[in-house]
N, C-alpha and C positions, 0 to 999 in steps of 0.2 A: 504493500500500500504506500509505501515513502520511498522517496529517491538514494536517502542514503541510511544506514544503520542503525548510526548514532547521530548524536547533534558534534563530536568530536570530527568526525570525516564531514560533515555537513561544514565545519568552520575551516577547515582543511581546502576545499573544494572552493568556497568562498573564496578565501583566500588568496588561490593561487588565479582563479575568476580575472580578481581586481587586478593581479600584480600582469596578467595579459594584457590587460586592458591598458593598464598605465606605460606597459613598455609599446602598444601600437602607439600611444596618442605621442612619444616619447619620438618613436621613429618619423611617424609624419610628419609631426608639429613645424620641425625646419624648410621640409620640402614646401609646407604649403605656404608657409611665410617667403620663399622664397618668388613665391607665384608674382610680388607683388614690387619686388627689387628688379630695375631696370640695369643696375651693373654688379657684377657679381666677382666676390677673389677668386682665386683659382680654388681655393675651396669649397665653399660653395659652388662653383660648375662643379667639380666633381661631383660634389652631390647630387645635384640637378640632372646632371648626366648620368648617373648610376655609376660612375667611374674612378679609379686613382687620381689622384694631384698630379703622380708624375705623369700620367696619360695626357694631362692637361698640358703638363708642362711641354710634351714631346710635339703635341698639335701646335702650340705655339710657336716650338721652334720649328718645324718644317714648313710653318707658313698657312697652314690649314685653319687655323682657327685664330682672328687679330685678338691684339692685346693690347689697352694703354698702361703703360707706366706712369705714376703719377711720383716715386721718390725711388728710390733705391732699395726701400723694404715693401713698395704697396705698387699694386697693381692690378689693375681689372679689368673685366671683360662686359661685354655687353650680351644680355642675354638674346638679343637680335638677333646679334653675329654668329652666334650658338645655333639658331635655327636658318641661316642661309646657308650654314655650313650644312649641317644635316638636309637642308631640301637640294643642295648642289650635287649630294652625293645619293643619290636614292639605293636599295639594295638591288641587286639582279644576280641571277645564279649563273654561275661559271660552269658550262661544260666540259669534262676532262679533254675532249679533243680540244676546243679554243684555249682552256689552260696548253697546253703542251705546243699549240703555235703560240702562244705569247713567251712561255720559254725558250722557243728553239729564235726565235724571232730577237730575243733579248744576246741570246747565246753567238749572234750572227753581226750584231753591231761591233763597228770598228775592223772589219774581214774587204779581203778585196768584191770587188762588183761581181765577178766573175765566178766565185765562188756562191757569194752570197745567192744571185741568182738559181744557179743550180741546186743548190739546199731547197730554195725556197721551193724550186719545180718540183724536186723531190717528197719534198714535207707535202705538196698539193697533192702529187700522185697518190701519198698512202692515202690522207686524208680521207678522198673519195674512194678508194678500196673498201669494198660491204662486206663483213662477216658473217658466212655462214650458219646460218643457227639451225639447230635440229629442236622439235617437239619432244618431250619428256615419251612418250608411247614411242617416237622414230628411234632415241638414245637408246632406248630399252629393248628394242625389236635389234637394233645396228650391232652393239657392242654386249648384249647379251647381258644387261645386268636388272639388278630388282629395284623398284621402285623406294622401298625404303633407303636403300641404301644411296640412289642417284642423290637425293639434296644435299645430303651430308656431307658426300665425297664432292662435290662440283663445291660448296660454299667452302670445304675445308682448303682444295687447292684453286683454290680464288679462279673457279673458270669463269667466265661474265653468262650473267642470265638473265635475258630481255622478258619481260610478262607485257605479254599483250591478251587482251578479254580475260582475265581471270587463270592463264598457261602460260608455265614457266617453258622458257624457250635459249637453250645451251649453245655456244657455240663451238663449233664442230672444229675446228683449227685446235681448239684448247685439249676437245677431246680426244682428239687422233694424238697431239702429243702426250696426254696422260695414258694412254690404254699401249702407246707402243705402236701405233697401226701407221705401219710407212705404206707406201704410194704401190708398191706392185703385191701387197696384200691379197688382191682379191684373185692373182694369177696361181697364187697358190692351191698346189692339189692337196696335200699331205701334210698333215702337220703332228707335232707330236709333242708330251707334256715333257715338263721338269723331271719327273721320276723316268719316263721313256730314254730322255736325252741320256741319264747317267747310266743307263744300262746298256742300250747302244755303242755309245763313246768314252765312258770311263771318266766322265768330269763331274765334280762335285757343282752342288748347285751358287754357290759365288765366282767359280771360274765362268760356270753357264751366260750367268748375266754380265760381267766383262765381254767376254767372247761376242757374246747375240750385240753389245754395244759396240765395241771394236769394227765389226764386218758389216754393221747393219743390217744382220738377218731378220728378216720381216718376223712383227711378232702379233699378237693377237690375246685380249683377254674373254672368258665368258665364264660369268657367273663367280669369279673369285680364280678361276683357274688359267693359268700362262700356260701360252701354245705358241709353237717355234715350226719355224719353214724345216721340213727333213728335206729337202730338195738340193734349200740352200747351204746345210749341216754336212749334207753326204757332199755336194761341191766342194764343199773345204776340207773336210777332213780326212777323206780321198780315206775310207774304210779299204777299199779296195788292194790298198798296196800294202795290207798285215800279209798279205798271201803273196807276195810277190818276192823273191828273192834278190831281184836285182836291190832291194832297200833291206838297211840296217834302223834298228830302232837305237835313239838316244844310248839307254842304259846299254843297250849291245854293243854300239860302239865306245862307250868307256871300257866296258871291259876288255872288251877286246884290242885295245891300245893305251889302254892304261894312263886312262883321263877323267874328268869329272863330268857330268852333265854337262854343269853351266859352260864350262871348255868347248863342249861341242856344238853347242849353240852360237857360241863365237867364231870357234873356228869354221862352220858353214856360213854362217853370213860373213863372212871376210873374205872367203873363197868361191863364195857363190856358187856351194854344194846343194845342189836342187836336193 
């Protein structure tokens, strides 16, 4: 039936009631007094402006905001000037493209003509170059992966994603370089996992991903699992010639002339031992 317990949390609650009260009337009281002051110190604009002194002080000095001196310690501002400055400058949002030519544009002053030019033609050509984007159901049908798992992974490795009507929409440049999927991908017949690769050829799976990076063997993910060109694996690694006698392997020729591995690695690239 009562708001509070006791009449002791009641005086409590009171209490702290007023002392709110008196710290708003405490905050405002100078703003509104200020309403009615036509020149103002650099503290007061601060205030008036929601801002630092030294903010005050830095517009001053770059010229953005006048100032009269009236002695050596006092100085004031007009609160006019306060607001021609704020109506001169209105907000407007920056797009990362126009950011990035007002950088490269900044980047380019004090350069010869001739250079400058060519930057610029080039910074115009990316510019107008359009980024392919894929639909979340096309990412998922394409690179084989689940739906929970697409937002997570694309916001974690920052791929850019346009929403148009209410669908998230990936682009495809970001994705081909996350998944590993190079350009003659899709000519591939055969392909074969991590576990396949080490039993085939004898490579542990950190020398695998060196290797597939080194040659640029097309690679491919679905569903969590890596898959590698056998096409491009058996090209290189020329399984064919374990059977072949005209070739020695590594460790057979140290023993058999009584050298180290890393030796015979040297000495066939110095001699140009196929």
């Amino acid at each position: 039936m009562q708001k509070f317990c006791c009449e002791e949390c009641q005086s409590k609650a009171k209490a702290e009631h007023k002392k709110r009260q008196q710290d708003f009337i405490k905050a405002v009281e100078p703003v509104i007094g200020l309403q009615h002051q036509e020149y103002l110190t650099f503290s007061k604009a601060a205030l008036l402006m929601g801002c630092s002194r030294q903010y005050v002080y830095k517009l001053v000095n770059t010229g953005k905001l006048p100032a009269s001196r009236i002695s050596s310690r006092m100085a004031f501002i007009r609160k006019a000037d306060i607001e021609n400055m704020l109506a001169g400058n209105p907000y407007h949002r920056v797009l990362p493209t126009e950011l990035a030519k007002n950088k490269v544009a900044q980047k380019n002053v004090g350069r010869k003509d001739a250079k400058i030019s060519m930057q610029n033609k080039r910074q115009e050509e990316e510019s107008n170059e359009v980024q392919d984007y894929l639909s979340g159901e096309d990412v998922m049908r394409i690179y084989k992966v689940k739906k929970s798992w697409l937002y997570v992974t694309a916001k974690r490795n920052e791929i850019p994603i346009c929403k148009i009507a209410g669908h998230n929409y990936y682009s495809r440049k970001h994705l081909d370089k996350l998944f590993g999927v190079s350009a003659d991908a899709e000519a591939v017949q055969e392909w074969v996992t991590t576990k396949h690769v080490e039993e085939l050829y004898g490579m542990k799976s950190g020398a695998i991903r060196a290797y597939v990076y080194r040659h640029h063997i097309p690679t491919k993910r679905e569903y969590g699992q890596t898959y590698y060109s056998k096409d491009h694996l058996d090209g290189l690694r020329r399984t064919d010639l374990a059977s072949d006698d005209r070739y020695y392997t590594a460790r057979e020729v140290a023993e058999k002339y009584g050298v180290s591995t890393a030796n015979v690695c040297i000495i066939a690239k110095k001699n140009g031992i196929t």
